[in-house]
C-alpha positions in Angstrom: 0.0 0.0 0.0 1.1 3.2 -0.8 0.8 6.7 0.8 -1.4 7.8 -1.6 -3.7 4.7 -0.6 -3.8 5.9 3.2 -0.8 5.1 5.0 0.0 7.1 7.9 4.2 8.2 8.1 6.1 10.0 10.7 7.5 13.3 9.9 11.2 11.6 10.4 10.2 9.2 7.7 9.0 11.8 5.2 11.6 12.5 2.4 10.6 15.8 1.1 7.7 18.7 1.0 5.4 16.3 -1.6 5.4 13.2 0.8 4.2 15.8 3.7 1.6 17.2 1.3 0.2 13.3 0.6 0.4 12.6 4.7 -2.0 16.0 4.2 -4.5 14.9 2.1 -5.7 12.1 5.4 -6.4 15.3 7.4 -9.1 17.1 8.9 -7.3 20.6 8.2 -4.8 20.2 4.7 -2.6 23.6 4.7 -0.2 21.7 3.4 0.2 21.8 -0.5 -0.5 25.2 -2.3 -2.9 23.7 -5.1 -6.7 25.3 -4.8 -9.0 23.7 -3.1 -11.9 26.2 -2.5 -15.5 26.0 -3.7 -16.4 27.5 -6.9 -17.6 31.2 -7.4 -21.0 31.7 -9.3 -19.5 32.2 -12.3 -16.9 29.1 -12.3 -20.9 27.3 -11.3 -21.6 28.1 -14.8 -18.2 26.7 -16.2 -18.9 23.5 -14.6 -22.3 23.1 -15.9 -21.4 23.6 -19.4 -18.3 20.7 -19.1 -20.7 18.2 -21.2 -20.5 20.7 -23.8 -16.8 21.6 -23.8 -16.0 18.1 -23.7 -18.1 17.2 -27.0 -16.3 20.3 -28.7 -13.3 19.4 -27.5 -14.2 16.1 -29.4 -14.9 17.8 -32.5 -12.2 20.4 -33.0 -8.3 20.2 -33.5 -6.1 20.0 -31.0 -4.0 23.5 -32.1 -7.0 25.5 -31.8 -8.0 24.3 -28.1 -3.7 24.9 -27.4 -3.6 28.2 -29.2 -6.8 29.1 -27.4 -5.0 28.8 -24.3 -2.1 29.9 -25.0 -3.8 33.5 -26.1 -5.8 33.8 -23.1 -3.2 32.6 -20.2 -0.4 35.7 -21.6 -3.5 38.2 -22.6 -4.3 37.9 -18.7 -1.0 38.4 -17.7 -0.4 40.9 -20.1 2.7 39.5 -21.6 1.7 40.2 -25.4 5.4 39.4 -26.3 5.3 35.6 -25.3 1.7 35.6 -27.3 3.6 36.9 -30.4 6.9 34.7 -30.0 4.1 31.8 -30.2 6.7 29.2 -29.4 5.2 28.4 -25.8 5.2 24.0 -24.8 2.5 23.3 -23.1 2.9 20.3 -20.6 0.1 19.1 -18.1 2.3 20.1 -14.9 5.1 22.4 -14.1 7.0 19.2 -12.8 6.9 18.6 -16.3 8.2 21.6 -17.6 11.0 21.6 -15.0 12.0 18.0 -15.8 12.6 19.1 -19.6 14.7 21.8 -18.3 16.8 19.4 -16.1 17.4 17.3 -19.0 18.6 20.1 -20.9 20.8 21.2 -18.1 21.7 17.8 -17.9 22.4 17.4 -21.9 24.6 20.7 -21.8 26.5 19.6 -18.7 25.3 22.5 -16.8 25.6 23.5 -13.2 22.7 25.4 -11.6 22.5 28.2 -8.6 19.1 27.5 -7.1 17.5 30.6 -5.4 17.1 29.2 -1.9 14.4 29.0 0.5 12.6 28.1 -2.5 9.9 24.9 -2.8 12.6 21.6 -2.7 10.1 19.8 -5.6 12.5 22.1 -8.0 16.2 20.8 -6.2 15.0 17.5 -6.1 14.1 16.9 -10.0 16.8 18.4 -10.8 18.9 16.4 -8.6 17.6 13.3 -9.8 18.5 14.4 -13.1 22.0 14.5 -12.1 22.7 18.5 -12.1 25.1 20.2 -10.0 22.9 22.2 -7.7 24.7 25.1 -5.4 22.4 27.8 -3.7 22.3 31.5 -3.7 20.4 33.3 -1.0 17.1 35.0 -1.8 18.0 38.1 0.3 20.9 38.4 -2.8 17.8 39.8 -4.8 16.8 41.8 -2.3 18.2 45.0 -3.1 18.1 45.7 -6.7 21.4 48.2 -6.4 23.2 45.6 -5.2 22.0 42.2 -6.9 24.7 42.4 -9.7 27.5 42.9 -7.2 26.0 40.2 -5.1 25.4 37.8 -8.4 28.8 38.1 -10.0 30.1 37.0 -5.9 27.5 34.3 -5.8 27.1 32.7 -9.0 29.6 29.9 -10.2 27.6 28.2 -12.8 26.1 27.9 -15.9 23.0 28.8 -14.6 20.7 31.2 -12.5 17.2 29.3 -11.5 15.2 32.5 -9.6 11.3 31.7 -9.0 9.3 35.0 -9.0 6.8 35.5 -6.8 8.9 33.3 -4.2 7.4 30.1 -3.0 7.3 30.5 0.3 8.2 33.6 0.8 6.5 35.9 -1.6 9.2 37.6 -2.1 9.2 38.7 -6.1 11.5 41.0 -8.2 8.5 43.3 -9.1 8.9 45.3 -5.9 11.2 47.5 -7.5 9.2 47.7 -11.2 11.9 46.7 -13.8 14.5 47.2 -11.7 15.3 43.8 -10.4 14.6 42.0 -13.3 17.0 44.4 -15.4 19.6 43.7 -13.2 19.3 39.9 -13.1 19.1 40.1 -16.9 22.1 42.3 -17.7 24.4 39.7 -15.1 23.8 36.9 -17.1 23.7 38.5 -20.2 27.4 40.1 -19.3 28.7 36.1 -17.9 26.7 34.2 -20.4 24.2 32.3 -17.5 21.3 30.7 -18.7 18.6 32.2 -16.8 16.0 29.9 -15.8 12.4 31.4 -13.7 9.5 30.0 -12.7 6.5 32.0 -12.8 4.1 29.7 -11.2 2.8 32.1 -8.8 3.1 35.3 -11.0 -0.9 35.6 -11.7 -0.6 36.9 -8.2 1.2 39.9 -8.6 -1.3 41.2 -11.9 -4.2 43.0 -9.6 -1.6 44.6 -6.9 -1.0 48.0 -7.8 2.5 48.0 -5.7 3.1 45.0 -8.4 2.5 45.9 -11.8 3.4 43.5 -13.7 5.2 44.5 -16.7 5.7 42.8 -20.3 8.9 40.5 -18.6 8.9 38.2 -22.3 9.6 42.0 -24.0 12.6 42.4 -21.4 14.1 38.6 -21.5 13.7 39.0 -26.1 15.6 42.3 -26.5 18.3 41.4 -24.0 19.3 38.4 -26.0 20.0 36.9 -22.9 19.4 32.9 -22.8 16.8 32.4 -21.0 13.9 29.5 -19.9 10.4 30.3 -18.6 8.0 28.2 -16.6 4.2 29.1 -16.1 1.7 27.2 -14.2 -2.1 27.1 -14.3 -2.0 24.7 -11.1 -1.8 27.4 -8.1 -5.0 29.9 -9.4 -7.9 28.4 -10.4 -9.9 25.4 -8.4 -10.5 22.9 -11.1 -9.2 19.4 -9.3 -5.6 19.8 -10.4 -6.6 19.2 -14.4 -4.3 21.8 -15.0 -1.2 22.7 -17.9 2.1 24.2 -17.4 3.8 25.8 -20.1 8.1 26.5 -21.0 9.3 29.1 -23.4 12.7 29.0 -24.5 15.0 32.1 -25.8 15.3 31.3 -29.7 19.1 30.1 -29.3 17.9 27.4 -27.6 14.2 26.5 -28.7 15.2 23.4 -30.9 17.2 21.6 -28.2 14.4 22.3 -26.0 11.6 21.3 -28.1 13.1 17.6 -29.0 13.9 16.9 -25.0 9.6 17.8 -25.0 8.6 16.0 -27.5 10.3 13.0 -25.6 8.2 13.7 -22.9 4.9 14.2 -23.9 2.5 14.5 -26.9 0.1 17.2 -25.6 -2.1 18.2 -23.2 -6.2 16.8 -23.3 -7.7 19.1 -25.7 -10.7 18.9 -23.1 -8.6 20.2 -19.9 -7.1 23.0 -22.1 -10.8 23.7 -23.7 -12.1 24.1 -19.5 -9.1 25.9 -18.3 -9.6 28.8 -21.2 -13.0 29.8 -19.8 -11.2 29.6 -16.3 -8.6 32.2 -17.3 -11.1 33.9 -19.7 -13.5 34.8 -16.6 -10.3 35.8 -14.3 -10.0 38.5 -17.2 -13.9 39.5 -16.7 -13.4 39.5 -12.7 -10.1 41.2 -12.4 -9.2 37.7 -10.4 -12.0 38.8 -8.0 -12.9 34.8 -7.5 -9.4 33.9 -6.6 -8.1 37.0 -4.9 -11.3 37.5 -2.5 -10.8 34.2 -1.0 -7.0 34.4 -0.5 -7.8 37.7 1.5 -10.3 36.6 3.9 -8.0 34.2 4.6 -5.1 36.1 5.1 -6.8 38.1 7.3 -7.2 35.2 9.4 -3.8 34.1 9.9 -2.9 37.4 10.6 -5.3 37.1 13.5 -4.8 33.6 15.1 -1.5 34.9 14.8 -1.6 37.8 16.5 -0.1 37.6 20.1 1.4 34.1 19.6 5.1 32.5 19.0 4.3 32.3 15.9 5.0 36.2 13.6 3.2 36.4 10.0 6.1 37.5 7.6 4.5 40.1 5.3 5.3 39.1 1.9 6.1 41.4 -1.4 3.8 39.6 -3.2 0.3 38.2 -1.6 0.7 35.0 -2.9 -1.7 31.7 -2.3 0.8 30.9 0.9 1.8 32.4 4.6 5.4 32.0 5.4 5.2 32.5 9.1 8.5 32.5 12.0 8.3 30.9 15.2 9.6 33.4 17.8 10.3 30.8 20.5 14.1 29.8 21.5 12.8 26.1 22.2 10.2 25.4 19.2 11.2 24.1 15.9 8.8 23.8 12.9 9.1 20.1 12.9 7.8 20.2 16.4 5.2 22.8 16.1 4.2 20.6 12.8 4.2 17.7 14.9 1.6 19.3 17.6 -0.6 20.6 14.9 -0.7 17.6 13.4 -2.0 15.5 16.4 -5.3 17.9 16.1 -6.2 17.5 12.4 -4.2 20.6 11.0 -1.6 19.8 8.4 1.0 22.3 7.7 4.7 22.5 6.0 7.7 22.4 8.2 10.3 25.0 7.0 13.2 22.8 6.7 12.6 21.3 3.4 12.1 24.8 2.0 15.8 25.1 2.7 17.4 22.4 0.6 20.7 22.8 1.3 20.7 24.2 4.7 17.4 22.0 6.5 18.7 23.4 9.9 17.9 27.0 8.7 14.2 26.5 7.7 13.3 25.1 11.4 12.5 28.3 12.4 9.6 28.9 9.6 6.3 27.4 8.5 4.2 27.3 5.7 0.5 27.6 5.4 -1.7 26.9 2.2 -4.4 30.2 1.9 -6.6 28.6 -1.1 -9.4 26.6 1.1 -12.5 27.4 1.2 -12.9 30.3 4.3 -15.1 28.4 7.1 -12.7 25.1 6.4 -9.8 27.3 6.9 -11.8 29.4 10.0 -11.5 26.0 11.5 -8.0 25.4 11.2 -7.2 28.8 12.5 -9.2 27.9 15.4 -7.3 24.7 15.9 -4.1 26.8 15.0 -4.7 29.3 17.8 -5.2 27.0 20.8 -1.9 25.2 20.5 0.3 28.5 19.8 -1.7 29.6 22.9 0.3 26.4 24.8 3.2 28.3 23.9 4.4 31.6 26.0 6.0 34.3 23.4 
């Protein structure tokens, strides 16, 4: 029997951040993996009646116009016409997907990656497997964008810079500072010739926050002739069961290497799951993301509250992101502990360890919680939450 069939694991058993996500899925209170599980708004009702229908015409029609579809609204939403004109996006059905082809590229060129780090160990560990050389670089590098080329040409060794903007956990994103940031990450490893690799799983995030505006970032990475490769994700916005598509753009240099590792892979993506996702991005558009980013606020408001007064401090993110990154302010308390505690009364979260891949020891002071649950399940869990920090004098 597997995990996935309903065995129960200790924490010191668990090998990484997915294994504690499936130990999740048995519990009362999951805010463990950062995939949306919230109900439906009326208009996403409406979407789900008409599936019957989008899976006959999905029947009916050719598979390039249900990827092209896609494709068009996903980069119209977040307004990144240049990607939509390049039109030489791969569409997979998961961003594990997309960031396995880019380890076997890495792997094909020989390449050695920096890893931005605290960052979501799913992204070290596939490209472990793959065989890559993996050496950190700290997230607080980026911090300042005066200083992040100094801090990159000290930091970065390798071939390659992997940066994941917003930051999962810590919602930290390069957008704080407008083009800034991104410039200067650009210009370093256009200057050392680094492959720049970024995940953009979370950036639907950052296209309604007016400190965030997101700017054309596909414009930037094609007039810089820098060599570059871009993951997007569908998986962390919209509630729709995880039937979801992931997507990897290459710079031109590098497209045809790229393309015959994906075609190794994978076919395509079900015509019917890209056919149900468009109206999914397409009513986003009409909303201004209202459905997703009204639920993710009344629930950060309630962390912020069970928090309040405890061990354990919210850290206020750049980008308000589908996750709360959150520092226990106790001399005796680790995450895996705390973890352990909540866990004994239903409520799942992450431990921060695993967050830091190369350092575990550093993460024990953190915690991650999942925002995207529906807001009386996640009331609950607050509740929970609250009365064991409440054990715990500050």
């Amino acid at each position: 029997m597997t995990a996935h069939a309903g065995t129960t694991l200790s924490s010191q058993e668990l090998l990484d951040l997915t294994q504690h996500e499936i130990q999740a899925l048995l519990t009362e209170f999951n805010l463990a993996d950062a995939h949306t599980h919230q109900r439906q708004s009326a208009a996403q009702h409406k979407i789900v009646a008409r599936l019957p229908e989008l899976w006959y015409e999905a029947e009916e029609g050719l598979q390039a116009t249900y990827e092209q579809r896609f494709i068009e609204a996903f980069f119209r939403l977040h307004r990144q016409p240049t990607a939509l004109a390049k039109n030489k996006t791969l569409l997979s059905y998961a961003a594990s997907i997309s960031t396995m082809v880019v380890a076997m590229y890495l792997k094909q060129q020989r390449m050695a990656v920096t890893l931005v780090e605290p960052c979501f160990d799913n992204l070290h560990d596939v490209l472990s497997n793959m065989g890559v050389p993996l050496y950190p670089v700290e997230e607080s590098a980026l911090h300042d964008p005066d200083r992040i080329y100094a801090e990159l040409k000290r930091r970065v060794r390798t071939d390659a810079l992997f940066l994941v903007d917003p930051n999962n956990p810590t919602g930290f994103s390069l957008m704080h500072s407008g083009r800034k940031g991104f410039e200067e990450v650009v210009r370093f490893c256009k200057d050392h010739n680094k492959l720049l690799i970024i995940d953009f799983c979370f950036a639907s995030f950052t296209l309604y926050d007016p400190e965030l505006a997101r700017f054309d970032v596909y414009e930037l990475l094609e007039e810089s002739g820098v060599r570059y490769l871009a993951i997007e994700d569908t998986g962390k916005t919209w509630p729709v069961q995880d039937a979801k598509a992931a997507m990897l753009t290459a710079s031109d240099d590098i497209k045809e290497e790229v393309y015959n590792l994906h075609t190794s892979v994978l076919l395509n993506v079900s015509p019917f799951v890209l056919n149900m996702l468009t109206q999914y991005v397409e009513n986003s558009e009409a909303d201004d993301l209202a459905s997703i980013r009204d639920v993710l606020d009344i629930n950060r408001v309630a962390v912020k509250e069970a928090l309040q007064g405890t061990i354990l401090e919210y850290q206020e993110p750049i980008a308000k992101t589908s996750v709360a990154w959150a520092r226990i302010q106790h001399p005796d308390l680790t995450a895996t502990e705390l973890q352990r505690e909540l866990r004994e009364v239903g409520v799942y979260i992450l431990p921060g360890r695993f967050f830091y891949w190369s350092q575990p020891g550093r993460g024990e002071p953190f915690v991650r919680m999942a925002l995207a649950r529906e807001p009386e399940m996640f009331a609950g869990a607050m509740k929970r939450l609250r009365e064991v920090l409440d054990r715990h004098e500050r």
